[in-house]
C-alpha positions as CSV (number, residue, x, y, z in Angstrom):
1,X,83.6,87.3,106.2
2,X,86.5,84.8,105.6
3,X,87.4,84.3,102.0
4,X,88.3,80.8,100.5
5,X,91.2,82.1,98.7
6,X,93.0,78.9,97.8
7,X,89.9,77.1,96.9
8,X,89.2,80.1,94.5
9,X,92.2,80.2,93.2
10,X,92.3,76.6,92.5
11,X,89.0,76.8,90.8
12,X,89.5,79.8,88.5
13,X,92.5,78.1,87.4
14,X,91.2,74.8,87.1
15,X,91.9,74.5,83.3
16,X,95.5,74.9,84.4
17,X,98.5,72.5,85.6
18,X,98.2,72.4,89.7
19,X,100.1,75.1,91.3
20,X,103.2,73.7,92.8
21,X,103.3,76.0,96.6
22,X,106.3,76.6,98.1
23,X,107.6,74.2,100.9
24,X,110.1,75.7,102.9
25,X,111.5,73.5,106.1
26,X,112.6,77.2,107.9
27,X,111.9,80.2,108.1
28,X,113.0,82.0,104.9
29,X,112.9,85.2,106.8
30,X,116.0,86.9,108.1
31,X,116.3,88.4,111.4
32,X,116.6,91.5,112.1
33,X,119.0,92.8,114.0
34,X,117.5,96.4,115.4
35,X,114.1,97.3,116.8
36,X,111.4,97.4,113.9
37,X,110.8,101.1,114.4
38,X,113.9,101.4,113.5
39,X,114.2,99.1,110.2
40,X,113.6,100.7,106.5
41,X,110.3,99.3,105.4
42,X,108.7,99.0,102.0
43,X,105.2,97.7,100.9
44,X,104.8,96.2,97.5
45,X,101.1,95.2,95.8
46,X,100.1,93.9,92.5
47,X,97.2,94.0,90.5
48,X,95.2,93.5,87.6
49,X,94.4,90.3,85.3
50,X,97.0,89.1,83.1
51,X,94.8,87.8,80.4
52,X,94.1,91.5,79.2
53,X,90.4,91.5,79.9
54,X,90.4,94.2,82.1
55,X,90.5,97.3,80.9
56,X,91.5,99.4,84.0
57,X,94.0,98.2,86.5
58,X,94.9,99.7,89.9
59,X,97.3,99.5,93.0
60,X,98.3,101.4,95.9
61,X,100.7,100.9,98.0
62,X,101.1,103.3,101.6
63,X,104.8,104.4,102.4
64,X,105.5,105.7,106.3
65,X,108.8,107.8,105.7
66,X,110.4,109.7,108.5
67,X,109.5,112.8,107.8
68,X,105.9,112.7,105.9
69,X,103.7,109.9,104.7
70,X,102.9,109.1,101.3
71,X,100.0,107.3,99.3
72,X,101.3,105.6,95.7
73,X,98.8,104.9,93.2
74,X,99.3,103.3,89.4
75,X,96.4,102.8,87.4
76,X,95.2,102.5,84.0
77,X,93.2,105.0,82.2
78,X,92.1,105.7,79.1
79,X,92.6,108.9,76.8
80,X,90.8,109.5,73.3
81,X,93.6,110.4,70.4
82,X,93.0,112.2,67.7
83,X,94.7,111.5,64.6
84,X,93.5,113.3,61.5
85,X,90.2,114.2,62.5
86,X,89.3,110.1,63.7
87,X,89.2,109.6,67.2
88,X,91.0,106.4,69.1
89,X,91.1,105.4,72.4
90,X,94.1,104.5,73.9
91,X,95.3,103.1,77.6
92,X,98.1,104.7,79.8
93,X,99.6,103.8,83.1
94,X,99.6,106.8,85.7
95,X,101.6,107.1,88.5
96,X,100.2,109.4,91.4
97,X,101.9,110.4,94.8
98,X,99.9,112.2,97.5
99,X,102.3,113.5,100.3
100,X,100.8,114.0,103.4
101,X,103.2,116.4,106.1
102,X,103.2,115.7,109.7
103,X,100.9,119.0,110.0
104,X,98.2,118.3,107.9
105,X,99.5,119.1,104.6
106,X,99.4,117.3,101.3
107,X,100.6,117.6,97.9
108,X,99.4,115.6,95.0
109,X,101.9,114.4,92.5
110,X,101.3,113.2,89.2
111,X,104.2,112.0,87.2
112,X,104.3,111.1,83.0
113,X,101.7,108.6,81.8
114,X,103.4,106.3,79.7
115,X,101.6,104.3,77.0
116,X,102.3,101.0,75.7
117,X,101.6,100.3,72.4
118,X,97.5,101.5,73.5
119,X,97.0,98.6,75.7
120,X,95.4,97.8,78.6
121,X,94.8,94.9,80.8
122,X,98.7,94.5,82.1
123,X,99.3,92.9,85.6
124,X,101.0,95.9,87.8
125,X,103.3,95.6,90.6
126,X,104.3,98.5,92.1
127,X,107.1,98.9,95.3
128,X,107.6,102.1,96.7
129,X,110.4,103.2,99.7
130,X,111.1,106.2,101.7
131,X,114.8,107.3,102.2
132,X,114.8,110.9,103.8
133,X,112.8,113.1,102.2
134,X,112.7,111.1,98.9
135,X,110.6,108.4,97.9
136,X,111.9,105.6,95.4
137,X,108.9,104.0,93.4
138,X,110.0,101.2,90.7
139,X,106.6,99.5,89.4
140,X,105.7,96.7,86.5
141,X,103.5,96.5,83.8
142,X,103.3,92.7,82.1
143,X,101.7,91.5,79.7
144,X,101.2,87.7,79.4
145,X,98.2,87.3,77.6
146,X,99.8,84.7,75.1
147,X,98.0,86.7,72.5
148,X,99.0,86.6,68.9
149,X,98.0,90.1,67.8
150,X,100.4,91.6,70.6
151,X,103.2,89.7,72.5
152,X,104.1,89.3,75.7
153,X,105.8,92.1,77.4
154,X,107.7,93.1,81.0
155,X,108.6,96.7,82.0
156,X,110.0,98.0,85.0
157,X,110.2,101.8,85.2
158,X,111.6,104.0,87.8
159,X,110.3,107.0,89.7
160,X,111.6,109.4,92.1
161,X,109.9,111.7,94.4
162,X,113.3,114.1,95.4
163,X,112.3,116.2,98.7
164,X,109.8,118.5,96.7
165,X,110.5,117.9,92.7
166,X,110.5,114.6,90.5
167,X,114.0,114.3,89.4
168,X,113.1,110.3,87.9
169,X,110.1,110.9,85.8
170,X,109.1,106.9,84.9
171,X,112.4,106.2,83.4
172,X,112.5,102.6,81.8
173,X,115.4,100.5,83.9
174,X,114.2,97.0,82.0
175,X,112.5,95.6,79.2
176,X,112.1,91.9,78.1
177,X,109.8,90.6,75.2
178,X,110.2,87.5,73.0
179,X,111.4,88.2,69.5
180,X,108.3,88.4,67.2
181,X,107.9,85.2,64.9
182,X,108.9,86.1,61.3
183,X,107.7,84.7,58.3
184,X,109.4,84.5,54.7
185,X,109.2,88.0,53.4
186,X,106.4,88.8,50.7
187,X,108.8,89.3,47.6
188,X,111.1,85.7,48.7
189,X,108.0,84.3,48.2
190,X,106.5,85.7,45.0
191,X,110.2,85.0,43.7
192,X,109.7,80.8,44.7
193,X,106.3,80.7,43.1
194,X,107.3,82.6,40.1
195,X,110.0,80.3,39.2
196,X,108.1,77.3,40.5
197,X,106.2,78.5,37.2
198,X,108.6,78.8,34.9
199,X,109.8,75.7,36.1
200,X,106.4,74.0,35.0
201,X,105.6,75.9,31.5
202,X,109.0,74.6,30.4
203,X,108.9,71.1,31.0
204,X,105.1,71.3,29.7
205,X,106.3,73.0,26.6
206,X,109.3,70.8,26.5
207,X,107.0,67.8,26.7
208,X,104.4,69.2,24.0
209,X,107.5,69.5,21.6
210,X,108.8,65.8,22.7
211,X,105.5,64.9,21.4
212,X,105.9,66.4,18.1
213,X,108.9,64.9,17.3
């Protein structure tokens, strides 16, 4: 069954600005210059809601290499944490490999879940490519929530599936967050009010002894 996706788009985001599409008068493609069996080719896929309301995101992405196959997955899960007896739940991002051999074979992979700050809901993007007997994977969590109790974020990390080890084991290549709004520091302000009130019993006491006079 069809799907209306620009009509649903348009309507979940009705509250919004109208999306300004691309025009582009050629093709912004360029041509390749060998057969396509031969060419290097990469899949990328994104997922997930950027308002943080979902509390598990996933994406996949399938990678044909020359010598084996392999299925990337990056998802969201949640772990309970301990922490002096009083449990907490807490989000991480996993990044799985499955690796299948032209014989049959497969090996699952599972590399460091990484945690940040707790939270779930980011947007993923993941892009994965084969080179040999390696496979490069570089994915995205963002955050763009606009919310005020956590700020925006954007990570790129970096994997690497190396023949039959993980020599890259989600390595952070990027990061990019606004700087947090600061207020006045606690103490700056107890030192204004406290001499706004010195300020005020002296001319009241210098006033009272005006009047005696």
């Amino acid at each position: 069954m069809p799907i209306a996706y620009i009509q649903r788009t348009r309507e979940r985001y009705a509250q919004y600005p109208p999306y300004k599409w691309t025009l582009n008068t050629d093709a912004p493609w360029t041509p390749l210059v060998k057969p396509l069996r031969d060419c290097r080719l990469a899949l990328v896929s994104s997922g997930g809601f950027a308002n943080g309301t979902q509390d598990r995101a996933q994406v996949s992405a399938f990678v044909v290499g020359p010598t084996r196959n392999y299925t990337v997955t990056l998802n969201e899960s949640v772990l309970v944490e301990y922490v002096g007896g009083v449990a907490t739940n807490r989000t991480t991002v996993n990044l799985g490999v499955r690796v299948e051999e032209r014989d049959g074979r497969a090996t699952d992979w599972a590399f460091a879940p990484v945690s940040l700050a707790g939270r779930a809901g980011g947007n993923l993007t993941l892009a994965a490519r084969a080179e040999g007997d390696s496979l490069i994977v570089f994915w995205r969590w963002a955050y763009l929530a606009c919310d005020e109790t956590f700020p925006n974020s954007y990570y790129v990390f970096h994997a690497v599936l190396d023949g039959s080890a993980i020599s890259d084991d989600n390595d952070l290549v990027y990061f990019e967050a606004p700087r947090p709004r600061r207020s006045p520091p606690v103490d700056l302000i107890l030192l204004v009010v406290a001499g706004i009130a010195v300020s005020v019993i002296f001319l009241l006491a210098r006033h009272g002894l005006k009047r005696r006079a």
